[in-house]
KELO-117796 format. One record per residue: residue in one letter; x, y, z of N, C-alpha, C in turn. Coordinates in Angstrom, 2 decimals, always signed. Layout:
BEGIN
R rest     npx     npy     npz    capx    capy    capz     cpx     cpy     cpz
R    A       X       Y       Z       X       Y       Z       X       Y       Z
...
***
This chain:
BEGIN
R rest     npx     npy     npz    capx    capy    capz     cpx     cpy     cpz
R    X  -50.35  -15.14  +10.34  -48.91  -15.10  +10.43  -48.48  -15.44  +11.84
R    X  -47.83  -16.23  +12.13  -47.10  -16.55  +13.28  -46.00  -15.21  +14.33
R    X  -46.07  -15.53  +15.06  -45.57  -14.74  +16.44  -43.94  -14.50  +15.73
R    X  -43.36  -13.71  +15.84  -41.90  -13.07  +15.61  -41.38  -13.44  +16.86
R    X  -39.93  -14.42  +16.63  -39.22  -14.50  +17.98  -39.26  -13.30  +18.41
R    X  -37.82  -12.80  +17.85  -37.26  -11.15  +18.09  -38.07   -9.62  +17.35
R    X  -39.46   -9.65  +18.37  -39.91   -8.65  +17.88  -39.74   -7.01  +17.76
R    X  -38.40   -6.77  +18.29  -38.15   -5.42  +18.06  -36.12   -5.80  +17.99
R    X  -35.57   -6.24  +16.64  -34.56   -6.47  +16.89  -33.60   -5.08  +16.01
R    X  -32.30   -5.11  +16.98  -31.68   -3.84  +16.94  -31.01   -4.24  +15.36
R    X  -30.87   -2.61  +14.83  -30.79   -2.21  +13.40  -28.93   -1.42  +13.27
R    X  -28.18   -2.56  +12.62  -26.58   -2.02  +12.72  -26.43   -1.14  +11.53
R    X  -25.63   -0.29  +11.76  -24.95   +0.55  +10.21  -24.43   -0.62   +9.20
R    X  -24.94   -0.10   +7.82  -24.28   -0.85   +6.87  -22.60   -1.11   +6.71
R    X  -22.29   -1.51   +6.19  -20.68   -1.46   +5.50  -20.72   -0.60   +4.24
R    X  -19.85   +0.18   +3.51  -19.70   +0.41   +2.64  -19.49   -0.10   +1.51
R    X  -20.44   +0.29   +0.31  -20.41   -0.60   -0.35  -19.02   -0.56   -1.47
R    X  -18.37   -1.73   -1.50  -17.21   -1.16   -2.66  -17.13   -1.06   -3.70
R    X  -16.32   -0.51   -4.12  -16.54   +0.17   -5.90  -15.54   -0.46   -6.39
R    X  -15.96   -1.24   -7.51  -15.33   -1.52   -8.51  -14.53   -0.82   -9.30
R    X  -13.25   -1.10   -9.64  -12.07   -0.65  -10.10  -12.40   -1.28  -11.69
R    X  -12.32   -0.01  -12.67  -12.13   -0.36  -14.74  -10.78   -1.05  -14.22
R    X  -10.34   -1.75  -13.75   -8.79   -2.61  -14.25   -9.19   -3.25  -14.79
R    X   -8.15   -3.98  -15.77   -8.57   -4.87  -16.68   -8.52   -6.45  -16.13
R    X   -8.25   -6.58  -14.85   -8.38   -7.85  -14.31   -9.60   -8.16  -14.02
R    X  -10.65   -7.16  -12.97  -11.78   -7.25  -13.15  -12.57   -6.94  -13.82
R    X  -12.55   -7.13  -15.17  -13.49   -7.67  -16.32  -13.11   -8.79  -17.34
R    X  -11.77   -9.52  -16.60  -11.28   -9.96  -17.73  -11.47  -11.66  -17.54
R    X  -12.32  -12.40  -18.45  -12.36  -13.10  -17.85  -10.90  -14.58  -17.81
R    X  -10.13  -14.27  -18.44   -9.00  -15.07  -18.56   -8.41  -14.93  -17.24
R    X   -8.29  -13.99  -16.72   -7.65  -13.80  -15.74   -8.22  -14.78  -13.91
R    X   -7.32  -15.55  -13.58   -7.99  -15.75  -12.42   -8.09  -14.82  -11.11
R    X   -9.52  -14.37  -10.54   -9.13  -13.53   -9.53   -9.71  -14.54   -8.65
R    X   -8.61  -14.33   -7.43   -8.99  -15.39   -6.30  -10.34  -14.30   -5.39
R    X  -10.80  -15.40   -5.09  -12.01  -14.70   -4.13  -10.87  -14.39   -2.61
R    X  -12.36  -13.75   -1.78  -11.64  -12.92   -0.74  -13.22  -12.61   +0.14
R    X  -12.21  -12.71   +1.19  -14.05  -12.54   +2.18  -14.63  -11.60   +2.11
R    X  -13.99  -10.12   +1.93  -15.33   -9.12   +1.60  -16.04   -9.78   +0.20
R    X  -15.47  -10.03   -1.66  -16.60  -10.62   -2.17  -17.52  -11.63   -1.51
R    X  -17.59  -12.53   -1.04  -18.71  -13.37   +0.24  -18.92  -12.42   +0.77
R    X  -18.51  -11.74   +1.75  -19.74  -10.73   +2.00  -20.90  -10.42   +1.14
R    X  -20.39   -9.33   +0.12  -20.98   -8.88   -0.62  -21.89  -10.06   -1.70
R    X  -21.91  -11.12   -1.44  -22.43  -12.00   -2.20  -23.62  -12.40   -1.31
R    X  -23.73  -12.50   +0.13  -24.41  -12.38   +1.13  -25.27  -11.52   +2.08
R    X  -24.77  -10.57   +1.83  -25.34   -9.00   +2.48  -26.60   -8.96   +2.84
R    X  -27.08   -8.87   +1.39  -28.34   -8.30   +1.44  -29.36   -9.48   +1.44
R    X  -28.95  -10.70   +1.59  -30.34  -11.75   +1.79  -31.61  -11.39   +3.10
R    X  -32.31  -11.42   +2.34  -33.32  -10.53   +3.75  -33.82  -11.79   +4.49
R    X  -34.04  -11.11   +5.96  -33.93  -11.92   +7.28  -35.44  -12.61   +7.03
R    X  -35.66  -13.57   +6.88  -37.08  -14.43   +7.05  -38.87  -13.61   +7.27
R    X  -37.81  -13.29   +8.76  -38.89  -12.21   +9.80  -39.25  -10.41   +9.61
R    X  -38.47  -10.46   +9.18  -38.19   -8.43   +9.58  -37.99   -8.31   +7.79
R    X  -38.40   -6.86   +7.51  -38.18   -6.56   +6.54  -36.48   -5.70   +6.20
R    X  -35.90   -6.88   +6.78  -34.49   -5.89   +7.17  -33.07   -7.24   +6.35
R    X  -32.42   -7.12   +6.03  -31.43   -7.88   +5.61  -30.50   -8.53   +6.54
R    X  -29.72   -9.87   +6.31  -28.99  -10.01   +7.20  -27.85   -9.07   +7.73
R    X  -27.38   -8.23   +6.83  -26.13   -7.34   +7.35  -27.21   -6.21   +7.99
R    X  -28.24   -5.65   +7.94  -28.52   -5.19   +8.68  -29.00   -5.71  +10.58
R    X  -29.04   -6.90  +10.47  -29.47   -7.07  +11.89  -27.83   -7.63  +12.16
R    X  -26.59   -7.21  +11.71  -25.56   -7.93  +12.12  -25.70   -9.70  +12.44
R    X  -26.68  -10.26  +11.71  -26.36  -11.42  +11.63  -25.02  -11.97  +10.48
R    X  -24.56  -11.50   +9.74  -23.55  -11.48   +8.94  -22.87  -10.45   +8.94
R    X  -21.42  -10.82   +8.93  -20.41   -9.99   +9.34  -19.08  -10.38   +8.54
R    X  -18.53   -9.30   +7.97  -16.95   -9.95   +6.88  -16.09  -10.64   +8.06
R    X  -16.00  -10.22   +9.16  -14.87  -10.80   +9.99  -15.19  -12.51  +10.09
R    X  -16.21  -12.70  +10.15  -16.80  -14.42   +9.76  -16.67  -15.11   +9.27
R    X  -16.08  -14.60   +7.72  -15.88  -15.19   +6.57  -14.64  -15.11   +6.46
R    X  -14.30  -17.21   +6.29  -13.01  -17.57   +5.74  -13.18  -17.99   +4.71
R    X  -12.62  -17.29   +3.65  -11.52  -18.00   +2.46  -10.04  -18.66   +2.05
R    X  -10.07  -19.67   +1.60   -8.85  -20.53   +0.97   -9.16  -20.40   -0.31
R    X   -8.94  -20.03   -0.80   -8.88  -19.58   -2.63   -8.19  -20.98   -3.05
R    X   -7.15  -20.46   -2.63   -5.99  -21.93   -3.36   -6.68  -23.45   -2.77
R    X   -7.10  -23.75   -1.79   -7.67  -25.03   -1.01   -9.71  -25.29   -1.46
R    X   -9.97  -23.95   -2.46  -11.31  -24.22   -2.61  -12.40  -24.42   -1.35
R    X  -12.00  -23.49   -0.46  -13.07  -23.73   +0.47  -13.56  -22.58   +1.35
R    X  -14.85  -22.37   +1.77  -15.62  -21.03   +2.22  -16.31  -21.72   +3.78
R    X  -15.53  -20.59   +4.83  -16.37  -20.95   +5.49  -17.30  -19.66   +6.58
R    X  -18.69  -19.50   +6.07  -19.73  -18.61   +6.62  -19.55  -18.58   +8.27
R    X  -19.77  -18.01   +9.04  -20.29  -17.99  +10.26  -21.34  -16.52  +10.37
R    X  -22.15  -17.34  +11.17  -23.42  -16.21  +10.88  -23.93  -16.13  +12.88
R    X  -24.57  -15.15  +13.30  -25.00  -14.92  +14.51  -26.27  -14.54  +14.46
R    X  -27.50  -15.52  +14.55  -29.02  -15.69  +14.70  -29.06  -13.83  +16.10
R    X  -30.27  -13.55  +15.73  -30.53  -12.00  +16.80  -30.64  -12.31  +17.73
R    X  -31.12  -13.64  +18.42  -31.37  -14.05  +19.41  -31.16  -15.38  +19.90
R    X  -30.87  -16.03  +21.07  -30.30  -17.24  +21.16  -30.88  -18.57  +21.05
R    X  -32.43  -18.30  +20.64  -33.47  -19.41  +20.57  -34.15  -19.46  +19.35
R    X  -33.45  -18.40  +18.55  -34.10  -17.72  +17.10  -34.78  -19.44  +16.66
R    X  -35.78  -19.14  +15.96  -36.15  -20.13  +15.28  -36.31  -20.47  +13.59
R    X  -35.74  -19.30  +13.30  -35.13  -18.99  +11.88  -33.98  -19.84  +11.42
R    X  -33.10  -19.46  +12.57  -32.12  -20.32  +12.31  -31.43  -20.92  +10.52
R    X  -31.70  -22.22  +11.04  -31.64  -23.42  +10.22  -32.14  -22.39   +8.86
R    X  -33.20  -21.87   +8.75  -33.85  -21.16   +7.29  -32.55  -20.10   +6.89
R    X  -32.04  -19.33   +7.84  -30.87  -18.28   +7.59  -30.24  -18.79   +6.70
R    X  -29.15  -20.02   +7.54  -28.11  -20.45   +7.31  -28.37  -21.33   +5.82
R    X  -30.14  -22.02   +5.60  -29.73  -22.61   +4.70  -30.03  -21.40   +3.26
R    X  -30.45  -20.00   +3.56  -30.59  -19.25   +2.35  -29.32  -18.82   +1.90
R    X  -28.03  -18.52   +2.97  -26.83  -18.48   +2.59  -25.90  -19.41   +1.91
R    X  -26.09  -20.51   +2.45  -25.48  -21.87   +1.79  -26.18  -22.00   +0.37
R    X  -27.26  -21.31   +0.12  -28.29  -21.75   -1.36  -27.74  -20.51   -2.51
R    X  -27.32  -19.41   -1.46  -27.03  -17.68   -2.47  -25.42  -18.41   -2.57
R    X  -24.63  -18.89   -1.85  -23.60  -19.16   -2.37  -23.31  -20.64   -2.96
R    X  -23.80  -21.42   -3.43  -24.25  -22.56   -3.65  -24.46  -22.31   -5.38
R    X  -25.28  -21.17   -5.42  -25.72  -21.17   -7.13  -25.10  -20.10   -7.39
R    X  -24.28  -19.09   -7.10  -23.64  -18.29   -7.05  -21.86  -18.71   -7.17
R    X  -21.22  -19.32   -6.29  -19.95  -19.51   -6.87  -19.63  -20.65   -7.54
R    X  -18.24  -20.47   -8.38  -18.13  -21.67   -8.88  -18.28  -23.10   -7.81
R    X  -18.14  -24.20   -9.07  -18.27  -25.39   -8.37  -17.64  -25.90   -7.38
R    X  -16.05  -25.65   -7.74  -15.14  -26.29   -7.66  -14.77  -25.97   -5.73
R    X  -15.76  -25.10   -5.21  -15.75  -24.39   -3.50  -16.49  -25.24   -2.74
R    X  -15.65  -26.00   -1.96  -16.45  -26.72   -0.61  -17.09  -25.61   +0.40
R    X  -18.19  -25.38   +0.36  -19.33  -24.33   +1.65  -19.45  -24.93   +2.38
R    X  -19.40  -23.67   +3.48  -19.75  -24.07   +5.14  -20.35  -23.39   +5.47
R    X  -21.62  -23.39   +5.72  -22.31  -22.39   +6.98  -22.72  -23.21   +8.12
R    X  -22.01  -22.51   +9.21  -21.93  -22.37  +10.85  -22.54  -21.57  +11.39
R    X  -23.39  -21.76  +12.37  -23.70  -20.63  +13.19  -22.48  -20.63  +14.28
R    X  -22.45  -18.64  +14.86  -20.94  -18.70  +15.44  -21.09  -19.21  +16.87
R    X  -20.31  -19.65  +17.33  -20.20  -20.76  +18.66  -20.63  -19.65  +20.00
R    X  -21.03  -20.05  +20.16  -22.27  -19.48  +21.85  -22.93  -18.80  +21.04
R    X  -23.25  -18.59  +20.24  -25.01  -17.83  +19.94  -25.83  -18.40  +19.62
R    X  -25.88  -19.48  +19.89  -27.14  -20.23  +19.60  -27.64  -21.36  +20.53
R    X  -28.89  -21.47  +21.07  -28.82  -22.49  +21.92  -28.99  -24.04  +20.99
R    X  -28.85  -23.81  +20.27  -29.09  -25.35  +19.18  -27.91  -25.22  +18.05
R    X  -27.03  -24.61  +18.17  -25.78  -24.17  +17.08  -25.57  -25.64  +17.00
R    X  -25.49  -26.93  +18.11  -25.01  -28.11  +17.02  -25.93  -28.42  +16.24
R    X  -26.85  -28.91  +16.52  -27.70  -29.77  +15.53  -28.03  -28.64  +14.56
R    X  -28.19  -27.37  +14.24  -28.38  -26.40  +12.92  -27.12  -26.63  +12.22
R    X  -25.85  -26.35  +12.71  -24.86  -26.99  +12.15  -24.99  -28.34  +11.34
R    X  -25.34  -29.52  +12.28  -25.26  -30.63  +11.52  -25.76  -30.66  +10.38
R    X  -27.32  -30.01  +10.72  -28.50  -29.94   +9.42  -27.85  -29.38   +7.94
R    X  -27.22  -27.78   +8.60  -26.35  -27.30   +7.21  -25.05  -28.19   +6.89
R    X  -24.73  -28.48   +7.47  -23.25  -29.69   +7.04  -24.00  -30.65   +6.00
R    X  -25.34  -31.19   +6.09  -25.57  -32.20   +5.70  -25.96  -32.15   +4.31
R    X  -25.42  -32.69   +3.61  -25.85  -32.30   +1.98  -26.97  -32.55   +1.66
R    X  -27.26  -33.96   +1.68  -28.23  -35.08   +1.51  -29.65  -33.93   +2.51
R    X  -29.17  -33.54   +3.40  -30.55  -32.83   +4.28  -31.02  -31.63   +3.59
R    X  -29.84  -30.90   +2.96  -30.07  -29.64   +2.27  -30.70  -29.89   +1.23
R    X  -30.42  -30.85   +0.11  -30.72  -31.19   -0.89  -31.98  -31.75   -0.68
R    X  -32.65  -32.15   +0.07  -33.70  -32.68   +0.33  -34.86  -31.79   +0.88
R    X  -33.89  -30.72   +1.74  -34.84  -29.37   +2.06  -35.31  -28.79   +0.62
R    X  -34.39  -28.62   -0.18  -34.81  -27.69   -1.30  -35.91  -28.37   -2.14
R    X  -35.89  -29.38   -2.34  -37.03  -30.30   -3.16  -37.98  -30.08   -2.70
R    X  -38.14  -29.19   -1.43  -39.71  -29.27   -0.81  -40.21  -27.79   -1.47
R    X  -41.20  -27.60   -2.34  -41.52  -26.40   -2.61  -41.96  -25.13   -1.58
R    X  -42.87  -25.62   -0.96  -42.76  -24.49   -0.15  -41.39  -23.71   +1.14
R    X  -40.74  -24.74   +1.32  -39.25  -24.46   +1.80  -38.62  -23.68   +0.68
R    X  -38.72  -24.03   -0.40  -37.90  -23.22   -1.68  -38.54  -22.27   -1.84
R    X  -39.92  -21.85   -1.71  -40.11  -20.37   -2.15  -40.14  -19.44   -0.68
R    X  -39.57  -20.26   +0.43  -38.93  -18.94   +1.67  -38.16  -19.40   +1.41
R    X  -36.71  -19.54   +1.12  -35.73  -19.28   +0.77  -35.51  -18.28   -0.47
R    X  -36.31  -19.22   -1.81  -36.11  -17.89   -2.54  -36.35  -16.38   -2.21
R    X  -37.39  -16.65   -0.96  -38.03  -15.06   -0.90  -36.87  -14.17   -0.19
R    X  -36.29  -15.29   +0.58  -35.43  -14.63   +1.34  -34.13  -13.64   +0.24
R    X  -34.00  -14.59   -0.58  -32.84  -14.42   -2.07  -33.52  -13.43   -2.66
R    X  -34.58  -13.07   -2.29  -35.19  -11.82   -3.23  -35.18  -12.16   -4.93
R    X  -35.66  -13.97   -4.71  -36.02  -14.11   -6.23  -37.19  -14.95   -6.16
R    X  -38.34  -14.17   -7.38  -39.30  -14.19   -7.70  -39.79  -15.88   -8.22
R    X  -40.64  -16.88   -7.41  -41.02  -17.95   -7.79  -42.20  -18.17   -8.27
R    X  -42.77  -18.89   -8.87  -43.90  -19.44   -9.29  -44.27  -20.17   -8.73
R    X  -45.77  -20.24   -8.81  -46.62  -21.18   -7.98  -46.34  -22.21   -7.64
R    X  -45.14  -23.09   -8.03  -45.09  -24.16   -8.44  -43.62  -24.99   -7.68
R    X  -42.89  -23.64   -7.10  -41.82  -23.30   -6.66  -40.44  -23.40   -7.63
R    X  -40.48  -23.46   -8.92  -39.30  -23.30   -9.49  -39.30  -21.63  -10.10
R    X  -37.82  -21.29   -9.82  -37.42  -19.94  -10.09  -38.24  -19.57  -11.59
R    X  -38.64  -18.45  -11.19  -39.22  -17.82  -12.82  -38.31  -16.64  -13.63
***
């Protein structure tokens, strides 16, 4: 196993988790409910960090204040903060978030994941990489890239790297 950038990285309090309300809007599916940055949060939370057996909301690499929504304009945009400024995770973070919300919300949502501006000493070019469709889409075809990501998604792959 390879060397851990951030080998002793600091551990934040969770958020609370929220409770779902019996209204009949949220279960209904006729009804449109517009998304809202705590759901992205909560759609994101718990993807566990590459390195550490710890989640992104636990190392405060993801944070609700980060997350913009346009409901009406169809568009999400992530900002995430790597533990350290040379992290070499990086690029893997950002693309397990773009992948949990990717197969996770509807179609019709243009995604963005950013790393947030001064925390990173390579925030452009990881940026570019996640901007790039054609790069993402091309990351995922690689099996062993897809089963650390899935691992990160905390879903179970086959040898072979397609989801089981």
């Amino acid at each position: 196993m390879s060397q851990k950038d951030n080998v002793n990285p600091q551990i934040h309090q969770r958020v609370t988790p929220r409770v779902r309300l019996p209204e009949k809007t949220e279960f209904d599916d006729e009804v449109r409910d517009p998304f809202d940055a705590r759901e992205i949060f909560d759609l994101i939370r718990d993807i566990n960090d590459p390195e550490h057996p710890l989640t992104l909301e636990d190392l405060r690499v993801l944070n609700e204040d980060d997350i913009s929504v346009d409901d009406e304009n169809n568009s999400i945009t992530v900002k995430f903060t790597p533990t350290i400024p040379h992290c070499s995770m990086a690029t893997l973070i950002g693309l397990a978030i773009r992948v949990r919300l990717l197969r996770t919300l509807p179609p019709r949502f243009k995604v963005l994941v950013e790393i947030a501006p001064g925390t990173h000493q390579s925030e452009g070019a990881v940026n570019k990489q996640l901007a790039d469709k054609e790069r993402v889409a091309a990351a995922l075809e690689n099996n062993n890239l897809l089963q650390v990501v899935n691992q990160c998604l905390a879903i179970k792959t086959s040898t072979y790297g397609s989801a089981v």
